[in-house]
N, C-alpha and C positions, 0 to 999 in steps of 0.2 A: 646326646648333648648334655645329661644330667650330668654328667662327670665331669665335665668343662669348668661348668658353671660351676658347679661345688670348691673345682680348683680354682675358680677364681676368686670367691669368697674367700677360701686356708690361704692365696697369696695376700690377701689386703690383710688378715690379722696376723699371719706372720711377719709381716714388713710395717706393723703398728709397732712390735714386740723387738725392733732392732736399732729403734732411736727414740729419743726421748721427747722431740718435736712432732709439733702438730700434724698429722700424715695427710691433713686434706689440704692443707694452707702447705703444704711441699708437695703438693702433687699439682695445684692452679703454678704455684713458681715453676714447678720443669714443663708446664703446659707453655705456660709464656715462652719460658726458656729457648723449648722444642721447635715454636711457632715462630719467635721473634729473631732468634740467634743460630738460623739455619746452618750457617757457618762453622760454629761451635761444634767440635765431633764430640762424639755421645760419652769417649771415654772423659771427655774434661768432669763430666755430671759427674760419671761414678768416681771419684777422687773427692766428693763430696758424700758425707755417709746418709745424710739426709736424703736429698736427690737421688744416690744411687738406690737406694729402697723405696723410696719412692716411681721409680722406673721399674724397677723388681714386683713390685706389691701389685702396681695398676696397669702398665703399660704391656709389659711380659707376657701376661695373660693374653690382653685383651688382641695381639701380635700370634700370638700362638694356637688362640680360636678361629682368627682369621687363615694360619696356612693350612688347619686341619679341616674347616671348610672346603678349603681349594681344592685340598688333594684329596676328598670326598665326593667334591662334583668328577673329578677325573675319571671314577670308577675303576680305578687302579689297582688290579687284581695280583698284589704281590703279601708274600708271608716273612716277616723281619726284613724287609727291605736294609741293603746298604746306605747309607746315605751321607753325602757330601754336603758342607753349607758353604757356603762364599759368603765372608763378609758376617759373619755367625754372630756376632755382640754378643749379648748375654745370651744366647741358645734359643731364644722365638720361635725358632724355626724349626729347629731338633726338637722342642717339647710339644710343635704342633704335630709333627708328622710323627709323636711318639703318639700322642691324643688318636689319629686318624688310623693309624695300623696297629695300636697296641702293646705289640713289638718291635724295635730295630733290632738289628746283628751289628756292622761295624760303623761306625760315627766318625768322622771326620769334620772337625770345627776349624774352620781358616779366619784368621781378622788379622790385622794389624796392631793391634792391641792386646796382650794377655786378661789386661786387669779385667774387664767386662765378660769373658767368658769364664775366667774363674770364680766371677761372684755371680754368674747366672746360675750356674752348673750348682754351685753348695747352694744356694736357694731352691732350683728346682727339685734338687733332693731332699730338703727339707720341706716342700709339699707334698711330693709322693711319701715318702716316709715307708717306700720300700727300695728292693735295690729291683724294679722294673727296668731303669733306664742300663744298655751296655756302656762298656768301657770305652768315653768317649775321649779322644786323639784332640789334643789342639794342633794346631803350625799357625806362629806366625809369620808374613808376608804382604807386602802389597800387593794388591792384585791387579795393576798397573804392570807387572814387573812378570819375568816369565815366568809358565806353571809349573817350569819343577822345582819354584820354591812350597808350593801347595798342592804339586799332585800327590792320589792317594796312592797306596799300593792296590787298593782293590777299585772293580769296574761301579762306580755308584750306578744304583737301580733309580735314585733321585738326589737330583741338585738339585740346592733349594739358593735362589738368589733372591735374597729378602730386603729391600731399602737400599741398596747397592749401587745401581748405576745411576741415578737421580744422586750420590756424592759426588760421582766425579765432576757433576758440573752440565747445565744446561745449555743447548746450543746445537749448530753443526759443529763446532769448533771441538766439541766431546764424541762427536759418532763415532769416530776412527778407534778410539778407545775403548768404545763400549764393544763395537762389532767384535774386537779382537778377544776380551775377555767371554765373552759370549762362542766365540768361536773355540775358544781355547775347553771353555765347558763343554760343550759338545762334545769334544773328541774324548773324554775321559767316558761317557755314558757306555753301561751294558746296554747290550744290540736293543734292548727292550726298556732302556732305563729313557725317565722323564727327565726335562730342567725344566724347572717353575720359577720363574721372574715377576717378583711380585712389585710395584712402585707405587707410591701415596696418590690416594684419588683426584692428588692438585692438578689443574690444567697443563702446566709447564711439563713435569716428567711422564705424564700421561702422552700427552703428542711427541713427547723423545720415543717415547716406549710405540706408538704405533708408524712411528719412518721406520725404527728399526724393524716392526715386524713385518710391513713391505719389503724390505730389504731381506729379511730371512725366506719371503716366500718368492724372493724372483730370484734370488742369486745365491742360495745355500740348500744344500742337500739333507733339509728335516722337514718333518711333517710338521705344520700350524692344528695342534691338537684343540685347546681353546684361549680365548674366547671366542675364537672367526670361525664361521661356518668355512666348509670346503669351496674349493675353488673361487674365491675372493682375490683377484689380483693385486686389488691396491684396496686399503683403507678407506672405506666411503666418507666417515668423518673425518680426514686430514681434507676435504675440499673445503667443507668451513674453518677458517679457524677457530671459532666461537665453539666449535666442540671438542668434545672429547669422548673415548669408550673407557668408563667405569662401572665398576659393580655398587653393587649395594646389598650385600648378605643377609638375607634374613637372621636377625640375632636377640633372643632373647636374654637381658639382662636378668642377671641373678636379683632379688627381690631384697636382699640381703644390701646389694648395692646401689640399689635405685636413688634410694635417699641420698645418699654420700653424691652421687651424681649431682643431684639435682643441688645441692649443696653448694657444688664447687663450680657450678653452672656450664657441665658439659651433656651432653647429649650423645646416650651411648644405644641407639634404639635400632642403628644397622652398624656393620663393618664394611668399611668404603675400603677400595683397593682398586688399581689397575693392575694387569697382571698377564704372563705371558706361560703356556704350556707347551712347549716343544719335544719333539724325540726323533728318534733314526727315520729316512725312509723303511717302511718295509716293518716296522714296531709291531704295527696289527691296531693300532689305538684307532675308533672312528667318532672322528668330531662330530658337533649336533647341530643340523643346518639351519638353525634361528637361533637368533639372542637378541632380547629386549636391548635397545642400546638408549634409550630415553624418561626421561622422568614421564607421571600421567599427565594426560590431556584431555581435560574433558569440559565441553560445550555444548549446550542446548540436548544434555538429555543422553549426550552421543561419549564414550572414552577411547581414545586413539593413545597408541603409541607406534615410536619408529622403533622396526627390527633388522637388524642384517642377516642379508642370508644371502646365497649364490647368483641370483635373480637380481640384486643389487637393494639398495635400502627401500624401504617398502614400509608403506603408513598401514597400521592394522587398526580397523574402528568395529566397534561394538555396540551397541544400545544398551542402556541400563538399563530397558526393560527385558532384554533376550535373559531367559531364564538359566541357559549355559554361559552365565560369565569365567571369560578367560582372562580378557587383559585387566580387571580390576583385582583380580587375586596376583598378577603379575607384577616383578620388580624389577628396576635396572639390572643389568647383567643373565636374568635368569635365560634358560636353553629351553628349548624345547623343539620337536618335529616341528619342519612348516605345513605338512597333512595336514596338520592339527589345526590349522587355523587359516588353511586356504579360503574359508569362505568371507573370512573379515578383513581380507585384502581390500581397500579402496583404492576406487579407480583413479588415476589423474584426473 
């Protein structure tokens, strides 16, 4: 992870070095911006040189440590993977999965927009400040609109759909739409390739994103790789609506940036994401039958969290005094065997 963090420092003094305004006091404006004018597509920011480096410097990164996580936890045993992105913006995606393998071989960037991927791409080269990254392909296209405006010529080994379907729009009134692009990535994957659906840890695109993964696991022909343990029919958290299934990444902040954080009054201490990991039947991928799906809880001495797994959701408690603490080292989203912790099952 020391390389990450390192990139992420060379992104903030590089994008100090590309405008002449203040880089923290434009980075709390595109936070508002980001926050308040959800509506606003990202390419309006980058037509702004301020904003657009400001996006570039802080965001970029911190986007792109989050997919190199994901596709870490997958244990994805590929050498320069192919890789396709949907919806690519400035490259988040393609510089995460460069971080998590190393290497890619062919890149395929799809947006709607040239401007943002052309200014991610001469930025992310100007942090590497080698030629690591291959020869990456734009297309632009809606991705509303059919895939042979953005299919690749080769079988991606991973799609990456980063912030993508939380655009189209909230609601049932949007499922039909999402299914279909969703459907449509699927069918481009090699026999063994991944599609990784990543949406912001807010409650709204979180609950779009788990109707569709019931729907992907009763009426579509792919494997639910992660976050859902196996054999899970339906979403335990869509019975409330008051929940939602997010992560929480363990992430340690560059020390470099701590300050500036605290500056601009954001709190960078985990990467929050919801997020979906799909592939072919028959891949060989095998999901991990527990994952923390709740914040701590703890009362009179005692720490509980809820986990999902095949058995259905299930409260796991521990004493702070048991000398084998499990759930206190534990975070939302983390995996692990249920073996592992069958003894701190509580009863009803």
């Amino acid at each position: 992870m020391a390389k990450s963090m390192n990139l992420e420092y060379q992104a903030f003094q590089l994008a100090e070095s590309k405008h002449p305004s203040d880089l923290k006091k434009d980075i709390q404006m595109l936070w508002s911006a980001l926050t308040e004018e959800r509506s606003t597509e990202l390419s309006q920011y980058f037509r702004k040189p301020a904003l657009r480096r400001a996006y570039l410097g802080y965001y970029l990164p911190l986007y792109a440590n989050k997919i190199a996580q994901l596709i870490k936890s997958l244990n994805i045993k590929l050498e320069a993977p192919k890789v396709l992105d949907l919806g690519a913006g400035p490259l988040s995606g393609i510089l995460g999965a460069h971080l998590a393998f190393g290497k890619l071989s062919e890149v395929l960037a799809v947006d709607q927009d040239l401007g943002p991927m052309k200014a991610g791409l001469e930025f992310i080269q100007g942090i590497l400040k080698d030629k690591s990254l291959p020869n990456i392909k734009f297309a632009r296209a809606n991705l509303k609109g059919p895939p042979k405006y953005w299919k690749p010529r080769f079988k991606p080994d991973l799609i990456i759909m980063a912030h993508v379907l939380n655009e189209f729009g909230s609601g049932e009134r949007y499922i039909e739409d999402k299914k279909t692009l969703i459907a449509h990535a699927e069918n481009q994957l090699a026999p063994k390739g991944i599609l990784l659906i990543v949406e912001p840890a807010s409650k709204v695109p979180t609950r779009d994103l788990m109707r569709l993964r019931d729907w992907l696991y009763q009426e579509t022909p792919v494997e639910i790789i992660a976050p859902c343990p196996p054999k899970v029919e339906t979403c335990p958290l869509l019975k409330d609506r008051n929940n939602w299934c997010h992560a929480e990444l363990n992430y340690k902040r560059p020390k470099e940036l701590l300050n500036i954080d605290l500056q601009i009054g954001l709190n960078r201490d985990s990467l929050k994401c919801s997020y979906l990991a799909i592939s072919k039947q028959g891949a060989g991928y095998k999901p991990t039958n527990c994952r923390i799906v709740s914040g701590p809880m703890s009362a009179r001495g005692v720490h509980r969290r809820y986990a999902c797994t095949p058995e259905g959701l299930l409260t796991l408690a521990q004493s702070e005094r048991d000398k084998n603490q499990i759930l206190s080292k534990l975070t939302r989203g983390d995996a692990f065997e249920l073996n592992q912790a069958k003894r701190l099952i509580e009863k009803p």
